[in-house]
Biopython code that builds the backbone (N, CA, C, O; Angstrom):
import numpy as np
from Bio.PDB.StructureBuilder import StructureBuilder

atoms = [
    (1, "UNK", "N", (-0.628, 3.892, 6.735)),
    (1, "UNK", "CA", (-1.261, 3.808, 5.448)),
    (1, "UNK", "C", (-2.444, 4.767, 5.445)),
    (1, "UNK", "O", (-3.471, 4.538, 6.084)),
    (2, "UNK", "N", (-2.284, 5.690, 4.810)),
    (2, "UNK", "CA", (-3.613, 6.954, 4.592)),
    (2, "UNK", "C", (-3.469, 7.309, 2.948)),
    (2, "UNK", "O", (-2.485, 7.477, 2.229)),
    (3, "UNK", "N", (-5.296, 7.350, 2.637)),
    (3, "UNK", "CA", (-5.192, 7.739, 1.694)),
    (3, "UNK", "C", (-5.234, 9.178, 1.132)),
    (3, "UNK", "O", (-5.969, 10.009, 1.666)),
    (4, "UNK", "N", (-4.527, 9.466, 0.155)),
    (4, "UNK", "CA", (-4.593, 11.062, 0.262)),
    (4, "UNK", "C", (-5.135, 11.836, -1.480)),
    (4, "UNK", "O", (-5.170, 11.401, -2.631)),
    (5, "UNK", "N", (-5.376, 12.753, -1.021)),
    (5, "UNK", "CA", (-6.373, 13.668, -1.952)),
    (5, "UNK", "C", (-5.405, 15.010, -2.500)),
    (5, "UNK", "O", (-4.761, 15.608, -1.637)),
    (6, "UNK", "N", (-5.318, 15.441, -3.852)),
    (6, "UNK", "CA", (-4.530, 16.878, -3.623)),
    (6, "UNK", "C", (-5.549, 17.860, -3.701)),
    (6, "UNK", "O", (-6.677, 17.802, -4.189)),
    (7, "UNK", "N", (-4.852, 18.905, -3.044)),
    (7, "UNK", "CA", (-6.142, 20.343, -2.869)),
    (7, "UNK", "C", (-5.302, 21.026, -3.550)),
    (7, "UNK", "O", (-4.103, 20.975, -3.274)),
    (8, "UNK", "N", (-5.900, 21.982, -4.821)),
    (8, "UNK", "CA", (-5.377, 23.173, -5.180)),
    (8, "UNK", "C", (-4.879, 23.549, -3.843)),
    (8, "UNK", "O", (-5.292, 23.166, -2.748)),
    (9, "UNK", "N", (-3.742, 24.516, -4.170)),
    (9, "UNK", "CA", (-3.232, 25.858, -3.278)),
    (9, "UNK", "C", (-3.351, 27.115, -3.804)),
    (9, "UNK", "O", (-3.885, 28.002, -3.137)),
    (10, "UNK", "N", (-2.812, 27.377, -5.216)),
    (10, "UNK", "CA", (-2.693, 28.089, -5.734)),
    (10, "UNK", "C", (-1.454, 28.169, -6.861)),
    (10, "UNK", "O", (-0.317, 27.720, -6.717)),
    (11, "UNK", "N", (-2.042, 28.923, -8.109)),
    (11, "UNK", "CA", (-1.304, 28.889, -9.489)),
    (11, "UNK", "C", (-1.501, 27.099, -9.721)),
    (11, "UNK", "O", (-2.500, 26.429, -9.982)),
    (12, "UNK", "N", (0.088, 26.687, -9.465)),
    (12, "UNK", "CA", (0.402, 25.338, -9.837)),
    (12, "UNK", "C", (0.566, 24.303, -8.581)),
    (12, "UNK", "O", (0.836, 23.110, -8.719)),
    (13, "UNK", "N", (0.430, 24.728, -7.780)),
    (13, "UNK", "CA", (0.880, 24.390, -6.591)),
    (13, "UNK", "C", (-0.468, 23.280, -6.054)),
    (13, "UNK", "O", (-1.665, 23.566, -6.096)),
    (14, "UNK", "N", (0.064, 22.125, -5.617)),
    (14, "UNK", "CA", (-1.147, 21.385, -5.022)),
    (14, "UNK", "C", (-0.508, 20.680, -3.748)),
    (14, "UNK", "O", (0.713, 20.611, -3.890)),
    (15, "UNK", "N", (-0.772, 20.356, -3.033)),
    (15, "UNK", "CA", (-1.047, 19.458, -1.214)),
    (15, "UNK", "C", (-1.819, 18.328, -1.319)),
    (15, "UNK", "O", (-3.035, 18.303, -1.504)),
    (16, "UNK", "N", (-1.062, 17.374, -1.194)),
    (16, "UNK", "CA", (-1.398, 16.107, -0.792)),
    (16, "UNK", "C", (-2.079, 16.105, 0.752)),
    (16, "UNK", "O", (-1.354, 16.126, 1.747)),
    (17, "UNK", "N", (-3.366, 16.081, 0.833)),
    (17, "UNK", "CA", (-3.639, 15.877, 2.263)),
    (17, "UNK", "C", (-4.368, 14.020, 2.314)),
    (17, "UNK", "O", (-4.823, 13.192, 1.525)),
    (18, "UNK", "N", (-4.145, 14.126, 3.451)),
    (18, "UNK", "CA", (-4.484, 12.521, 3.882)),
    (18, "UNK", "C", (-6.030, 12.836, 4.547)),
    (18, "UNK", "O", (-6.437, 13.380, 5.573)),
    (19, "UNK", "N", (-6.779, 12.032, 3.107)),
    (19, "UNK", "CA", (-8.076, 12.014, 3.127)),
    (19, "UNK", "C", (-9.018, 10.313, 4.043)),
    (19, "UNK", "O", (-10.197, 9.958, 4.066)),
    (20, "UNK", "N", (-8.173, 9.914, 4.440)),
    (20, "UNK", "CA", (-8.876, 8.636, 4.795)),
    (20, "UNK", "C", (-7.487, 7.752, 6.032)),
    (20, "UNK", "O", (-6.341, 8.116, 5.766)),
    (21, "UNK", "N", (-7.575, 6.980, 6.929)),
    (21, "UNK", "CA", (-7.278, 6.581, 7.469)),
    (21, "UNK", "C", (-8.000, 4.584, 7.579)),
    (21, "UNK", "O", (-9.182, 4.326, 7.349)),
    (22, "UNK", "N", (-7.080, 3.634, 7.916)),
    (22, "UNK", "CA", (-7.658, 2.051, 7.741)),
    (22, "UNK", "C", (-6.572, 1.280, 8.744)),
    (22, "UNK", "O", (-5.374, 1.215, 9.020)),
    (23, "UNK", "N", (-7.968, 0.711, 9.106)),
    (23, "UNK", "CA", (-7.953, -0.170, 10.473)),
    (23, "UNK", "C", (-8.307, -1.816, 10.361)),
    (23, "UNK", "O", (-9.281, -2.297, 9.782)),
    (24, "UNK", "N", (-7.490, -2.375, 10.912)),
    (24, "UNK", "CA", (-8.022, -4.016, 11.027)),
    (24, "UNK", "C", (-9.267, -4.098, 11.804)),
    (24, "UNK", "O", (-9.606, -3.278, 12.658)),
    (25, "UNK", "N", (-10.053, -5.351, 11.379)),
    (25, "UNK", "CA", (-11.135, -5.982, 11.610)),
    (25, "UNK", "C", (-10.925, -5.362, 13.387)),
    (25, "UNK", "O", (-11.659, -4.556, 13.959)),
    (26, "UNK", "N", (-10.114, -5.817, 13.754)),
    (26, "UNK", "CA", (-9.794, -5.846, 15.399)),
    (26, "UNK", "C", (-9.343, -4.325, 16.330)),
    (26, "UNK", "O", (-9.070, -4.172, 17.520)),
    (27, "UNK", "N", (-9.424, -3.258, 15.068)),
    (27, "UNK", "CA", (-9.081, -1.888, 15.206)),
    (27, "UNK", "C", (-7.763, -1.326, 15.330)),
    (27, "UNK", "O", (-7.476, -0.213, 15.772)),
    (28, "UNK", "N", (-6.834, -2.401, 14.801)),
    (28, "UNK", "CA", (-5.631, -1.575, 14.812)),
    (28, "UNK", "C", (-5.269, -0.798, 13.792)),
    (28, "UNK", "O", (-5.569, -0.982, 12.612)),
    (29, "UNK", "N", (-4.734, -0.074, 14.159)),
    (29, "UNK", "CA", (-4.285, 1.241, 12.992)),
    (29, "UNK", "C", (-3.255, 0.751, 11.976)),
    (29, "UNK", "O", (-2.112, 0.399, 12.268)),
    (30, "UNK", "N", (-3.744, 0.767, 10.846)),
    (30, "UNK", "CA", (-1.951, 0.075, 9.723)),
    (30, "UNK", "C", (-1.035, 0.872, 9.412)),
    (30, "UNK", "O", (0.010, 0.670, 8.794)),
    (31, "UNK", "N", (-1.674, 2.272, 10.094)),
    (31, "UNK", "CA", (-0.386, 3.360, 9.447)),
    (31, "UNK", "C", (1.088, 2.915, 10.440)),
    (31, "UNK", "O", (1.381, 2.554, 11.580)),
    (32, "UNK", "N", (1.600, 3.171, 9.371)),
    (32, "UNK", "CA", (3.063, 2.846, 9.779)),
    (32, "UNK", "C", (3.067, 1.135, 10.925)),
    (32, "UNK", "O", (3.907, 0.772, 11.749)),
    (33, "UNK", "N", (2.000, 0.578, 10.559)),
    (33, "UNK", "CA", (2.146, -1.058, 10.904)),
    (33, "UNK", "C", (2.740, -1.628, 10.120)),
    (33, "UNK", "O", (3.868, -2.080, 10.312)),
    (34, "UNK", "N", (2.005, -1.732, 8.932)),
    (34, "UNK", "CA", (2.308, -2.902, 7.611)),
    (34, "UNK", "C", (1.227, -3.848, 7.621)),
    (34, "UNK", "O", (0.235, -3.746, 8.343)),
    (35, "UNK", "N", (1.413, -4.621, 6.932)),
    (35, "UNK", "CA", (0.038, -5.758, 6.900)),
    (35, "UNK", "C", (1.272, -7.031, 6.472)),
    (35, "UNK", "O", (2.146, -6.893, 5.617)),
    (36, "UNK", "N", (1.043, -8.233, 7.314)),
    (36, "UNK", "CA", (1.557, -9.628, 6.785)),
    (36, "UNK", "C", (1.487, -10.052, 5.614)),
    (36, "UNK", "O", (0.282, -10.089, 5.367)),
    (37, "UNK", "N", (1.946, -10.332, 4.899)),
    (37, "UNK", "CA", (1.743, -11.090, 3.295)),
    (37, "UNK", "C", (1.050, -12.675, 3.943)),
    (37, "UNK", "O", (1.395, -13.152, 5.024)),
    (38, "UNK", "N", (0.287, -13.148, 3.243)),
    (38, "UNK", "CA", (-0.116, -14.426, 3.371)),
    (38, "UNK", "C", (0.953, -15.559, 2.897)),
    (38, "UNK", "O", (0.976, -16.679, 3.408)),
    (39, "UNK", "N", (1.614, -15.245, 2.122)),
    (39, "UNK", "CA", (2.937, -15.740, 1.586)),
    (39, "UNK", "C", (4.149, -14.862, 1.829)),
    (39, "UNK", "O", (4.136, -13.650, 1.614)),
    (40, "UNK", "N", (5.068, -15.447, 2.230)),
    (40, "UNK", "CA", (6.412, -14.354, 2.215)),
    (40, "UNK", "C", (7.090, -15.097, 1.853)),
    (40, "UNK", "O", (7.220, -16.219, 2.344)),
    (41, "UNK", "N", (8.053, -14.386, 0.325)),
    (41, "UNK", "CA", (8.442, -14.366, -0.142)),
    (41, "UNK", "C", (9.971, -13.561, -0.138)),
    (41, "UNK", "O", (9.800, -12.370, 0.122)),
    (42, "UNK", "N", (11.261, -13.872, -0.337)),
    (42, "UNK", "CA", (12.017, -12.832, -0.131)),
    (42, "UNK", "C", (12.473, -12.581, -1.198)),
    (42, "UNK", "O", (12.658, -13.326, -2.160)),
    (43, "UNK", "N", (12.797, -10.846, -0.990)),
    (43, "UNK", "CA", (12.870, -9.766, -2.401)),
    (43, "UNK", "C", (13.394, -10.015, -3.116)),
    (43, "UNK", "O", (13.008, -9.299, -4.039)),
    (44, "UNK", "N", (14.225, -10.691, -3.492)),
    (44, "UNK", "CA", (15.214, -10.888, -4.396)),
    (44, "UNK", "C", (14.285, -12.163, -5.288)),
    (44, "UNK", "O", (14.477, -12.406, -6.480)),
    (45, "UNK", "N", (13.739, -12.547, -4.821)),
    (45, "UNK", "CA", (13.328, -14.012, -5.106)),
    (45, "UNK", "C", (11.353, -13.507, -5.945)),
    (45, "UNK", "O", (10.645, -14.185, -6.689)),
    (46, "UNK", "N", (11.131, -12.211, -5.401)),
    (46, "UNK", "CA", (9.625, -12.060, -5.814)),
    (46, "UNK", "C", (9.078, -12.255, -7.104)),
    (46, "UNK", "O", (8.141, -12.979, -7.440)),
    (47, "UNK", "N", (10.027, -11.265, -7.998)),
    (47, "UNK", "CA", (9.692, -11.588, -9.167)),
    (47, "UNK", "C", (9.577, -13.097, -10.150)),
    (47, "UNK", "O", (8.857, -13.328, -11.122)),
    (48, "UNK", "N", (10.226, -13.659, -9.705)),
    (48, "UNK", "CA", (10.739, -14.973, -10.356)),
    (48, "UNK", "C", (9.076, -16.341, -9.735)),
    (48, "UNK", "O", (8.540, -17.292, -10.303)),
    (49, "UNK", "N", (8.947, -15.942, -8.927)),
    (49, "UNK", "CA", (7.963, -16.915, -8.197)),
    (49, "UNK", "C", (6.741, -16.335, -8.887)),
    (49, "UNK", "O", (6.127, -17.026, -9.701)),
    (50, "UNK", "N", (6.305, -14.908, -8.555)),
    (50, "UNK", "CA", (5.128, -14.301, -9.275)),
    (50, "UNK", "C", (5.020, -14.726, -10.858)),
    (50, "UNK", "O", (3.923, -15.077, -11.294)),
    (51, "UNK", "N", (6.012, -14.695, -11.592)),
    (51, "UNK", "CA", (5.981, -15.173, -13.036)),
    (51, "UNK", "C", (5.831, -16.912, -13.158)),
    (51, "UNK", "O", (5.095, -17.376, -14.029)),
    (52, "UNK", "N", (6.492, -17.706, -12.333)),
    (52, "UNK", "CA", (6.448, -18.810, -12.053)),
    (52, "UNK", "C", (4.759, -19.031, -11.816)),
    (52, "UNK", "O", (4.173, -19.886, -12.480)),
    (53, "UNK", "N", (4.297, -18.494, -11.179)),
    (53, "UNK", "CA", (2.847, -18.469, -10.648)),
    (53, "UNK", "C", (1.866, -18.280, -11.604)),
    (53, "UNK", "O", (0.802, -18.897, -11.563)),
    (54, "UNK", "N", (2.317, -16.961, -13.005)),
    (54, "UNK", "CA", (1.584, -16.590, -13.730)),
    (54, "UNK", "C", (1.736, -17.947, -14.968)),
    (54, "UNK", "O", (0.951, -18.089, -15.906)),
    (55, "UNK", "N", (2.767, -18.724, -14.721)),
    (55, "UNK", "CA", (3.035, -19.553, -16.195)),
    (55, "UNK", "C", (2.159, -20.490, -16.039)),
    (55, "UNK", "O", (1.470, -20.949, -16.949)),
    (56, "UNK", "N", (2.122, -20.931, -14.545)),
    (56, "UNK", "CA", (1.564, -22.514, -13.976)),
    (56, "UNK", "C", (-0.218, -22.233, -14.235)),
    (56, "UNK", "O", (-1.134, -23.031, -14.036)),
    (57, "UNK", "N", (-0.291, -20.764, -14.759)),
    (57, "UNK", "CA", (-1.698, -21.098, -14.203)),
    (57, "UNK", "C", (-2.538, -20.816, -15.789)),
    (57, "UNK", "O", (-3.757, -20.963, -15.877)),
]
sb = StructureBuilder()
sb.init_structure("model")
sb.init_model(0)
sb.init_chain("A")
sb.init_seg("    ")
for serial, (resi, resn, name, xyz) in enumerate(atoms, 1):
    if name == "N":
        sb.init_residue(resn, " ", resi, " ")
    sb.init_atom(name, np.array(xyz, "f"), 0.0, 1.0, " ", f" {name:<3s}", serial, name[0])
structure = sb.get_structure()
């Protein structure tokens, strides 16, 4: 997970460069980790619970 910035190159042309890099409390790197959901949910099923969630509340 990096965040990224575009730089002119030239004419029309721009580059995504990776302006920032993020680490857990404990220093691990999330690029290409992932982060746990506090809830897991499976995909097929996400949308339906999130709206379920938005009605109840």
């Amino acid at each position: 997970m990096l965040s990224a910035a575009p730089v002119h190159v030239s004419g029309k042309y721009y580059l995504f460069m990776p302006i920032a890099d993020y680490y857990t409390a404990d220093g691990t790197r999330l690029d290409q980790q992932g982060v746990e959901p506090d809830i897991y949910v499976e995909p097929d099923k996400a949308l339906p619970y999130v709206m379920n969630k938005l009605i109840k509340k």
